[in-house]
N, C-alpha and C positions, 0 to 999 in steps of 0.2 A: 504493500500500500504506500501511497505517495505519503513524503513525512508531513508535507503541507496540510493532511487530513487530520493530524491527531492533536490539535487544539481542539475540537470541536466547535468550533463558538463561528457562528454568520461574520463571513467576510465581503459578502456582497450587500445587504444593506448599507454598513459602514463605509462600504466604498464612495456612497453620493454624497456623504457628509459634504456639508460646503461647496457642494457641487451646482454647476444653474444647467440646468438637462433643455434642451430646446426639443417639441414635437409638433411637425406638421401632423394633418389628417387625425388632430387627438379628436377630435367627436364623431369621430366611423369607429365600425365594428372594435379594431385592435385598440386603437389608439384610445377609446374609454378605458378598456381591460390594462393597458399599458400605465393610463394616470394613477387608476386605484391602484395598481400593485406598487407604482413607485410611492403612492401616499402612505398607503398602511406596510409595506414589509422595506422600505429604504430610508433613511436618514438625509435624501433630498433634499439641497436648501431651495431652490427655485422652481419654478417649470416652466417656460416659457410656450405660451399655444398661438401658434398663429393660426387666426381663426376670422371668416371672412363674412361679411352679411350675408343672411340668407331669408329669402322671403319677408324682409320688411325687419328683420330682428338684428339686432345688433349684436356685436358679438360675447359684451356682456351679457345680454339675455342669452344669448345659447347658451351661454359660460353654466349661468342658473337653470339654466334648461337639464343639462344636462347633469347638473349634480344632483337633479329633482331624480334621476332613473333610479330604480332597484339596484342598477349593481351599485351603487356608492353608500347605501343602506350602512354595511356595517361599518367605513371606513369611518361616517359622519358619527357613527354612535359614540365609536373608539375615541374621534379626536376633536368632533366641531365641525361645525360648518366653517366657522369666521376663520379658523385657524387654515382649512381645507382652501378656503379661498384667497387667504392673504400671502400663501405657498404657489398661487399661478399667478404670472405676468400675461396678460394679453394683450397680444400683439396684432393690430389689425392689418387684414394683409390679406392675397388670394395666390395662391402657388402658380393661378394660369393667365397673371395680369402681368405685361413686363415689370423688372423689378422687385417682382414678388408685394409690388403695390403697399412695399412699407416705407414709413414715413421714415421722415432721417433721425428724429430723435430716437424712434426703436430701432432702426440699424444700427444707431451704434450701439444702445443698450446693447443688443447681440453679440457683438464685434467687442464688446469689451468685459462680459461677465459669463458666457455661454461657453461652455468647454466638450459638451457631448450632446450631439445632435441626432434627434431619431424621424429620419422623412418617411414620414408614412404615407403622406398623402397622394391621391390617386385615384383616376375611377378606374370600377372594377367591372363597369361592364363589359361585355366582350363584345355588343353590336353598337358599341358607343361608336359617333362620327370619328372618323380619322383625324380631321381638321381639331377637334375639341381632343381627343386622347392625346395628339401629338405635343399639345401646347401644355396640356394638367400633366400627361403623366413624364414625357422627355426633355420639353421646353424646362417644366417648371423643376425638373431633378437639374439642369442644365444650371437654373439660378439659383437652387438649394447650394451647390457645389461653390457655385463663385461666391455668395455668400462665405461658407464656410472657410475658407481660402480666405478670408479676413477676419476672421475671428483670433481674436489674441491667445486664448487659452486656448484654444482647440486640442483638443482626448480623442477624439472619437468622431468620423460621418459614419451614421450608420443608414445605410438604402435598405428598407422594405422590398424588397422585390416576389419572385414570385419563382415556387420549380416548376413554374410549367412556361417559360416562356421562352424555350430552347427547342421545341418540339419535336424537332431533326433528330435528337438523340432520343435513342433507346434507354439508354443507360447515362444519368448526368451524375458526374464527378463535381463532387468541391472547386471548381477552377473557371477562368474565363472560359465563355466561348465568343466566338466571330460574330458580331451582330448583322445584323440581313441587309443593311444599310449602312451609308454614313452619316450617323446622328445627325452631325451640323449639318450636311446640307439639307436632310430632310425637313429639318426644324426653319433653316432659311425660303427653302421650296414652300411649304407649307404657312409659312407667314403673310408670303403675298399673294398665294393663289385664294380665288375666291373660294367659297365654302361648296359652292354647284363644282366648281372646276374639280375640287378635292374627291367628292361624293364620284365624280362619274370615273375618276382613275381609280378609286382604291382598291379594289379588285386586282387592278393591275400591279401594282406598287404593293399590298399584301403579297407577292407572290406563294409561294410554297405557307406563310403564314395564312393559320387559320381565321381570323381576327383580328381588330386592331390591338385589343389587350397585351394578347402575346407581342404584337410587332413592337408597341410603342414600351414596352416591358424590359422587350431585348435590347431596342436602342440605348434605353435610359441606364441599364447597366454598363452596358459600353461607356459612358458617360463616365460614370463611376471608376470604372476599371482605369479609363485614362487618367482621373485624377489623385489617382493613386501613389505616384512620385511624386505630389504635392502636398498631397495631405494623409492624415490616417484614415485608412477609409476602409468601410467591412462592408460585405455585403450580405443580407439576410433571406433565405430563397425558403420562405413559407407554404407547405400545399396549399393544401383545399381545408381556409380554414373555416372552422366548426364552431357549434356551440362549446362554451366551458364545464370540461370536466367536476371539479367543483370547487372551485374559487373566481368569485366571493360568494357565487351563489350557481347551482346543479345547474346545468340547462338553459344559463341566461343566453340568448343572443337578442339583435334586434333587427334582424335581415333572414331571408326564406332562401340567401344562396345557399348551393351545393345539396347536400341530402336534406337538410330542413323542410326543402320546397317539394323535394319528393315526397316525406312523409307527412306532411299538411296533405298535398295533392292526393296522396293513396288515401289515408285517413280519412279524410272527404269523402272517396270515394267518386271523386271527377277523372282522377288519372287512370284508369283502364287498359293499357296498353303502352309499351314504351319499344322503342328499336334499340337492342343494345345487346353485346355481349354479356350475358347472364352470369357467366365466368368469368369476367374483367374485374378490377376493384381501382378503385381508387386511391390516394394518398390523403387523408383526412390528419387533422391538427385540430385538436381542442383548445383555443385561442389562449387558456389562461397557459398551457404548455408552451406555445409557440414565443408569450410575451415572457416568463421565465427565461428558457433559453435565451432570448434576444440580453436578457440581463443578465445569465450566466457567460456570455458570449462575453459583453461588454467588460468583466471582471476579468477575465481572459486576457484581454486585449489590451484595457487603462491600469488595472492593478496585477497582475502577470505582467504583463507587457511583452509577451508574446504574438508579437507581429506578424509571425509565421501563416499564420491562421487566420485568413479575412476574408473568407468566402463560408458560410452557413447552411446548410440545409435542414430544414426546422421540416421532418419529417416522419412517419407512424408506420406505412404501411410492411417493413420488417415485422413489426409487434402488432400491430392491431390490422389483420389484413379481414377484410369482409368486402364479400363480392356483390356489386351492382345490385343481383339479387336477393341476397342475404339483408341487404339494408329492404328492399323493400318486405321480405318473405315478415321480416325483424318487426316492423313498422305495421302491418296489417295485422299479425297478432297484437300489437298494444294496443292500436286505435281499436281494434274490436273488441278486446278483450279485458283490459286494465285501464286507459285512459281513450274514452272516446270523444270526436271533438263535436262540437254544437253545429247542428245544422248537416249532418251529413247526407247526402244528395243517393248514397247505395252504400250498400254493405260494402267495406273492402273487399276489393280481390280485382283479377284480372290477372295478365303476364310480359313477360319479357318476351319480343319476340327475334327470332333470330336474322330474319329477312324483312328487308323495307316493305316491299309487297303486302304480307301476312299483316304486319302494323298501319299499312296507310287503311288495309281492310278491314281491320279491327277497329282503328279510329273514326273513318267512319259508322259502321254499326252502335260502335257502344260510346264515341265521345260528342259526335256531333248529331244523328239522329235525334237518341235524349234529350240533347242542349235543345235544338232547333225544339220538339215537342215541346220542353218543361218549358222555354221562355212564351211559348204562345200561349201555352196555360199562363202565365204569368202576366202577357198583355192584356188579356179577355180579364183578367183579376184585378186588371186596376194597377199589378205590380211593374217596376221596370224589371227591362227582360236581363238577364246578368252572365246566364251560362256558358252564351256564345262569345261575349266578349272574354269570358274565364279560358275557353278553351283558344280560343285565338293568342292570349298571353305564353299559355303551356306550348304549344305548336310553334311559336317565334321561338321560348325558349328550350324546344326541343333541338331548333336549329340547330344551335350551339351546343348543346349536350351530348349528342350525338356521335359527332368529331372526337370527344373526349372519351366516350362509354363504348367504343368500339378500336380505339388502341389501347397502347399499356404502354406505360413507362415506370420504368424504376430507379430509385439515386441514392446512389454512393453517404453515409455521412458521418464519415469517420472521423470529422472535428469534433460534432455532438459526440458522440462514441469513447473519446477522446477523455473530454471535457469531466463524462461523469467521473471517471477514474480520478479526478484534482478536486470533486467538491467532496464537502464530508458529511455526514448525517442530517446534519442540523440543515445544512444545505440543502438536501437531497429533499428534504419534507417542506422547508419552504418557497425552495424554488424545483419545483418537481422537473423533469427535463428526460422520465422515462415512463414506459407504460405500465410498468408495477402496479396491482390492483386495479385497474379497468378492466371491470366484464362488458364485454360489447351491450350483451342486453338491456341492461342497468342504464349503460352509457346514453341509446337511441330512449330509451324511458323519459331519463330525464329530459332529453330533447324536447319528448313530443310535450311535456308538464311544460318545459321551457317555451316552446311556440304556442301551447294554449293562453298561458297566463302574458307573454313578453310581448306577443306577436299580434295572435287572435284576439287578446284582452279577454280570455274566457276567464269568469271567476271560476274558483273551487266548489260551490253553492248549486252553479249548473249542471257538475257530472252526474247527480242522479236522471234529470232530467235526459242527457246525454247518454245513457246505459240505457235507460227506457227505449230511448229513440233506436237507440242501435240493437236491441232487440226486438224491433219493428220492422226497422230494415234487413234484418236478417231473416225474420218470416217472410215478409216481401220477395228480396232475393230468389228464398227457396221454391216459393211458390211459379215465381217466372221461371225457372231453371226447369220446374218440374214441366209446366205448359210449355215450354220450349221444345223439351225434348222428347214429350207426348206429341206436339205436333208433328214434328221431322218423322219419328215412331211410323205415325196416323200415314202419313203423306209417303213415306219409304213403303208399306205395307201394304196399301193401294197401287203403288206402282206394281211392286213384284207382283202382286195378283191379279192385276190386267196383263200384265205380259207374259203370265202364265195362261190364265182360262179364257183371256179376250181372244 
């Protein structure tokens, strides 16, 4: 065992003592789970959040906006609101404005108290416009970097990135790869082309990439990777991240990406069919795991100071592998059986099918037939119609799902691997960084509690109501299934007997 282990005692909260930590994108998914963790388990002196209006609200109101959510529950209990608050700096500003849209007095705030930077920020859609992905997510790493490249104290850039945005490889290694473009000219291309111009090439200019995500993903590393003889810079290559395992709270998320939106969809009982390899699996991240690591990383990196090591792979599926199907097989037992959700539309069930054909056939029959039915009941009701525009959502995001749920890739991540072996107990339980005690079932449970109460806004109050319902739709179910297949029965059994005695 490493001799570094046998103090016992947390060397990573200590580390931020006196530290002013800078985070883009801290009000998405990671970057709330990344504020609470640095509030309640590090000794942080600052946090700086650049954070930009949105819908009329300024960025102090979101500031409160967001420390109003569940996950900061127990942090506020622990230590205070006032205290939780007078601990962020906001900084107003937009990652996809030139400049980064900050004012000179918080530049230099920056440039002269900020020592470890974590850019999260980013969309994450995948059919986001080319023109807006290339400006949020490669422009604006472009001016996180120049930024950082004047900052006095500077520790640490660390880039958010993503493992799935190399998609050429089979197999991704800890290390650069070749980006599909050249950043800066794309970034100059795409500055003065109109937005119509941008729209009608992307296609072309995505070549071999799937989407702009991954494209504007890959460039934006490169970025990185160049300013690497400039500055200290890591890069952090996240899967597919998930609800939180269980800190600060089981199951919290606040987005329906990745299997979330599957197991709503099944649970429902809208999603009926899907084209994919049923065998395939994915690489899932439980977000409080993936922000740990980002923080055992960083201790690595500013208090180690082992340089060696600046490329991340913040991934599961070695330890937690469950197949395409296995999440959904996972997911219709719980919605049916232990947490069913309000309002479900049929009993779970349906399948994976292995050919496009089989699934365009099956979606029509069982996704849009229903739909197109229930919503005209619904018009003659008085109600607006909802289902088609539900299943039109699922069918866009099928697009993209698709791509993903019928390759495989796998990655190397032998830093993490590494890593565990230099933290020690105390370590290991507060900043977790392995799959130790995750039962998958447990894990999709919480989930679906997590999407009823986080997501759906379902109270706890409604699941009887909800078990009722779903014992409704389960006689429903059986009775069509049995008339189904009385008919075909009826109808097969009349053939053969005209074709015998006619």
């Amino acid at each position: 065992m490493d001799v570094e282990n046998n103090d016992g005692r947390d060397r990573i909260g200590p580390l931020f003592r006196d530290r002013h930590v800078m985070i883009t994108g801290g009000t998405g998914f990671m970057g709330k789970v990344m504020i609470e963790k640095l509030l309640r388990c590090t000794e942080v002196a600052k946090i700086y959040l650049l954070v930009r209006p949105k819908k009329g609200k300024l960025p102090k109101q979101r500031l409160e906006e967001m420390f109003a959510n569940p996950i900061f529950a127990s942090v506020i209990k622990l230590r205070g609101l006032d205290t939780l608050i007078s601990q962020c700096v906001l900084i107003g500003g937009d990652v996809m404005e030139p400049d980064l849209a900050i004012s000179e007095a918080d530049r230099q705030l920056i440039i002269d108290n900020v020592s470890i930077i974590y850019h999260c920020a980013a969309t994450i859609r995948f059919d986001e416009a080319l023109k807006k992905a290339v400006l949020l997510n490669t422009r604006g790493t472009k001016l996180m970097v120049e930024l950082a490249k004047q900052c006095k104290k500077l520790e640490m850039f660390g880039y958010v990135s993503t493992s799935y945005c190399h998609l050429n490889e089979k197999l991704l290694m800890e290390k650069p790869y070749s980006p599909p473009a050249d950043p800066h000219k794309v970034i100059k291309a795409i500055e003065w082309l109109e937005d119509e111009v941008v729209d009608g090439m992307t296609r072309k200019i995505l070549g071999e990439c799937p989407n702009t995500y991954a494209y504007t993903k890959a460039l934006a590393e490169a970025l990185v990777v160049e300013s690497m003889k400039d500055i200290p810079a890591v890069i952090f290559r996240p899967s597919i991240v998930v609800p939180t395992w269980r800190e600060p709270l089981p199951g919290w998320t606040d987005n329906i990406n990745g299997p979330v939106g599957l197991l709503i969809g099944a649970g429902k009982g809208v999603i009926r069919s899907m084209y994919c390899n049923s065998t395939g699996y994915g690489d899932y991240l439980p977000v409080d795991f993936g922000v740990s690591a980002i923080l055992v990383c960083t201790w690595n990196y500013v208090g180690r100071k082992d340089y060696t090591r600046n490329i991340y792979h913040l991934v599961s599926s070695a330890e937690m592998k469950v197949s395409w199907e296995g999440i959904i097989e996972i997911g219709k037992s719980i919605t049916a059986k232990k947490v069913p959700l309000n309002g479900v539309f049929w009993y779970p069930g349906g399948t994976m099918k292995k050919y496009r054909w089989q699934h365009n056939l099956s979606a029509f029959l069982f996704h849009w037939i229903p739909a197109v039915l229930i919503d005209c009941l619904l018009y003659v009701l008085g109600y607006k119609p909802v289902l088609c525009r539900v299943h039109r959502r699922i069918a866009k995001g099928f697009e993209v799902f698709e791509y993903y749920a019928n390759n495989q890739w796998d990655f190397d991540n032998s830093n993490i691997l590494f890593l565990r072996t230099k933290i020690n107990e105390e370590e290991k339980v507060k900043f977790k960084i392995d799959a130790g005690g995750v039962v998958i079932e447990d894990y999709f449970e919480d989930c679906i509690w997590g999407a009823r109460r986080f997501i759906l806004k379902e109270t706890d109050d409604t699941l009887p109501a909800a078990r009722r319902h779903m014992k409704i739709m389960w006689c429903v179910d059986k009775i069509c299934k049995t008339l189904i297949v009385g008919a075909f029965l009826y109808y097969v059994g009349m053939w053969i007997y005209n074709c015998i005695f006619q």
